[in-house]
N, C-alpha and C positions, 0 to 999 in steps of 0.2 A: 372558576379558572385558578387554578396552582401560582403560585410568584416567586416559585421555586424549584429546580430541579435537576438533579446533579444523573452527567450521563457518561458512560463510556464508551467509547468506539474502538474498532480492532485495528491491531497493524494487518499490513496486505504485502502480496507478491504480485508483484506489477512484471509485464511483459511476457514469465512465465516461457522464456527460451526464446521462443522461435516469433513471439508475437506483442514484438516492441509496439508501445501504446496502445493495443488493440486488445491487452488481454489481462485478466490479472484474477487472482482470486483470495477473499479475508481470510485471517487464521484467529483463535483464538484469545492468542497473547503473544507478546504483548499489546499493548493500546495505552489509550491517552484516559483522560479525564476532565471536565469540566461542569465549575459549577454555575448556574446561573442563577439572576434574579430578577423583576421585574422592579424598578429602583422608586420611579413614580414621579423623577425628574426628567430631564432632555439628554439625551444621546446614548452614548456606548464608552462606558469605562472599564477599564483590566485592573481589578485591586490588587491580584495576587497572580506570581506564575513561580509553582516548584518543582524541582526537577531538572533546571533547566541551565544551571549554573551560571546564570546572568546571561543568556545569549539570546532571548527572544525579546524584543520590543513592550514595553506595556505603552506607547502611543498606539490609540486604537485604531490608526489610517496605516499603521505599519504591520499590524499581526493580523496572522493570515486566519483566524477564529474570529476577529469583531470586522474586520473587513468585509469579511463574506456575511457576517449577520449584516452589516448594513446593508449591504445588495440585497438580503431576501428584504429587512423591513423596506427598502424602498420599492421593492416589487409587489408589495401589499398594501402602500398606503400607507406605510409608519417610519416616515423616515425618522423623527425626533421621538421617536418609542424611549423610552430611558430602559437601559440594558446593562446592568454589572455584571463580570466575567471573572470568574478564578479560574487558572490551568493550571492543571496538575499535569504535567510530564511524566510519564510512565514508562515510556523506551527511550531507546537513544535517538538523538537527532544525527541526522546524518547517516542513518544506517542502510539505508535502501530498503527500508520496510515502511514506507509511508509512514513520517514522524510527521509533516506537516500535514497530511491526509488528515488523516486518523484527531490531531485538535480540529481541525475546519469542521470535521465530520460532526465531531462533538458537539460543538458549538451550533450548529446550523442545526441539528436533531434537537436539543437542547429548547431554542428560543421557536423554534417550529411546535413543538410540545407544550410551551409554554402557552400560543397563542393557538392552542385548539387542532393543531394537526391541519392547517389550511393547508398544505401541499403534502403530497406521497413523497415518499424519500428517493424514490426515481428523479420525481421532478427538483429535488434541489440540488443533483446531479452540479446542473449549469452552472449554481451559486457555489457550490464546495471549489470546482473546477477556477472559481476568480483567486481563490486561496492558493490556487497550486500556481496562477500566472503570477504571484506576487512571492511566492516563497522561491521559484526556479525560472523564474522568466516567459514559462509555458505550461499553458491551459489546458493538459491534458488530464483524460479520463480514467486511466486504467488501476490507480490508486482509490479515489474519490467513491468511481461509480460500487467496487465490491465493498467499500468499506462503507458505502450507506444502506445497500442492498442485500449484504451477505453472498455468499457461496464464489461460483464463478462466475464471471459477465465476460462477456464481450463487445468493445466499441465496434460497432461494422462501420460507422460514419461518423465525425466531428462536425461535417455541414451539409445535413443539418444533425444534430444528434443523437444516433439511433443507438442505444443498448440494449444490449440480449443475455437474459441469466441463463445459463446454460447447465442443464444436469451433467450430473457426476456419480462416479462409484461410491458409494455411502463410506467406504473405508479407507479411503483416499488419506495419505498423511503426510504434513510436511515436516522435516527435519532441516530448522535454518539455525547459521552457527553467522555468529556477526563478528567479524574482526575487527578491534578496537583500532583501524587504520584507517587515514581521511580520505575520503573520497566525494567531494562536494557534488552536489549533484549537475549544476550548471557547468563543471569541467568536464564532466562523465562526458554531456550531452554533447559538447563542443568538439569532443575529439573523435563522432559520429561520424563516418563519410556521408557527404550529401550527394553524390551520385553512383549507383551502382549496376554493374552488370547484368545484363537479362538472362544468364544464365543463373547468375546465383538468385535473381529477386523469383527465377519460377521454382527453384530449390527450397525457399523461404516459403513462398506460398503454400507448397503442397506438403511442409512442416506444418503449417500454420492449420491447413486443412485435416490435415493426419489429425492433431493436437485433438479438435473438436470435435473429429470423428470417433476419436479414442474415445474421449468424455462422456458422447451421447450412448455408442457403443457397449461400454464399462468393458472395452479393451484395455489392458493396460497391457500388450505386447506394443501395440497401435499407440500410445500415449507415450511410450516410453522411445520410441525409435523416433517418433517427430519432435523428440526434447532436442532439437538444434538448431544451434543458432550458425550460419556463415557471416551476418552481416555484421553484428553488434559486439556478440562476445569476444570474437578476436583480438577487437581494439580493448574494450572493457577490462577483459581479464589479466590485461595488461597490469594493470590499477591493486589486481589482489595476488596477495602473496600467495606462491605456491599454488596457484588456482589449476594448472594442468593433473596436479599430484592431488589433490584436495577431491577433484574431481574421479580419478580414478580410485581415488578411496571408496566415495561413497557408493564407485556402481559396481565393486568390488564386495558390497558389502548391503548387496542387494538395493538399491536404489534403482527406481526406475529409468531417473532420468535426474539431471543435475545441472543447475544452471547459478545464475548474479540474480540476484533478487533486486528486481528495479533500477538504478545507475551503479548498487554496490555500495560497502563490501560486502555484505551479506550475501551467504553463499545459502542455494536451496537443494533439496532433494526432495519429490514425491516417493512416496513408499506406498506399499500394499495394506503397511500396519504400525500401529503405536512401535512395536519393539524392535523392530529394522528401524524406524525411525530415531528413536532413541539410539540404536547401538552404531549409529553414522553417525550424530551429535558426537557419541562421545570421541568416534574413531575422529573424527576431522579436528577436535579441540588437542586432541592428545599431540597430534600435525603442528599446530600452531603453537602448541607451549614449547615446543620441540625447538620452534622458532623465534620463543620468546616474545609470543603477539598472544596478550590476552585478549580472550573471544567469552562471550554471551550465548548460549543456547536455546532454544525453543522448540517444542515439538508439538503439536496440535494437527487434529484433526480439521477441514474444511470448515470455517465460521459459516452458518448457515442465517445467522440471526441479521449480523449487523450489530448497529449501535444499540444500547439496549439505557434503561432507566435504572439506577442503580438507587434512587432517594427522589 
């Protein structure tokens, strides 16, 4: 058995338009990092977090990476396992691309590996999911589940748990541009309407059916026309600058579909290919310096891996 080993997991697009909590899929880059070790003393300590400009907790009942390791060791029988933690911050926190996902993810792959693969990375699904209730107040999956699993998933159920990986067009490409504006996740979620019309929620669903169908299909006429959101982005898009104009950039400039990656600001576009994807990057960055809002770029194809062993 290893007493050591250092892993990276991917940032993710969570909701994916039309399919708030229910949908999401990994990309590439950025991602997180962490190193672990097995110490040979009692519990779970954080020696080290960079990256991170002082804002993440190293009390280990407070970050949302040794947390969630303590729920899996207590689900095995190790609650006083002795567990050291470095995190390495890799993307931005706060960006709407699963920053707190993507360490949980790490960390929970990490000490799962250390101790022999006892669970499939489906099953620690539930334990990354304690890290998201403790970083945003709520346990959801649409971050967690693609960033442990790879590619795209779909939540069909939270009670009780049912996740579905979902095929895709092998050339599938996201084009996300992050704008260095705050947008907390827990305010995003709050300015949600909690009850909505049956006309828009049967609008929403048969996006949200389009979406899957497109995927299974490798429609992308289909995939690109159910990129809508009535419910969420309204409110949301509120939050990002220039997001009506940002938007028509990118489907101006061949994008299939363009939506808030997760609560935001990260703005996304699927594309057909690396170079539309890239030439939306740069059209929508060129937007924001216009406006004096420096932004972050990433373009990648579908992560199909997940977390992977880096050492």
């Amino acid at each position: 058995m290893k007493d050591s080993v250092k892993v990276f997991a991917p940032a993710t697009v969570a909701n994916v338009v039309c399919g708030y909590d229910v949908l999401g899929f990994a990309v590439n880059q950025p991602g997180d990092e962490v190193v672990m070790r097995l110490t040979g003393k009692t519990g779970i300590t954080i020696s080290k977090i960079t990256g991170d400009d002082g804002k993440l907790p190293l009390n280990p009942a407070k970050n949302t990476v040794s947390a969630s390791v303590q729920h899996y060791l207590d689900h095995i029988g190790k609650p006083d396992l002795g567990i050291g933690i470095e995190l390495h911050k890799k993307m931005p926190i706060g960006s709407g691309l699963g920053s707190s996902s993507a360490s949980t993810v790490a960390g929970l792959f990490a000490v799962n590996t250390l101790l022999n693969d006892q669970l499939t990375n489906k099953e620690l699904v539930p334990f990354a999911m304690k890290g998201e209730e403790l970083a945003c107040g709520y346990g959801h999956a649409d971050n967690v589940a693609p960033a442990l699993m790879g590619g795209f998933v779909l939540i069909r159920s939270y009670e009780p748990l049912d996740i579905i990986s979902l095929p895709f067009p092998q050339d599938l490409h996201a084009a996300i541009v992050y704008p260095e504006v705050d947008v907390p996740t827990k305010d995003a979620r709050q300015m949600i309407r909690s009850k909505v019309l049956l006309k828009d929620a049967v609008t929403q669903w048969g996006n949200v059916a389009g979406l899957v169908s497109g995927l299974f299909m490798n429609d992308y006429g289909l995939i690109g026309r159910s990129m809508t959101d009535i419910l969420v982005e309204p409110t949301r898009s509120i939050l990002i600058p220039d997001f009506a104009i940002l938007k028509s950039l990118a489907l101006e400039h061949g994008a299939l579909g363009f939506g808030i990656s997760g609560s935001g600001p990260s703005v996304f576009a699927l594309t057909r290919d690396a170079g539309t994807a890239a030439n939306i990057t740069q059209k929508l960055q060129q937007h924001l310096k216009g406006l004096a809002i420096n932004s972050l770029s990433f373009v990648s194809e579908v992560n199909k891996r997940g977390p992977i062993i880096l050492d």
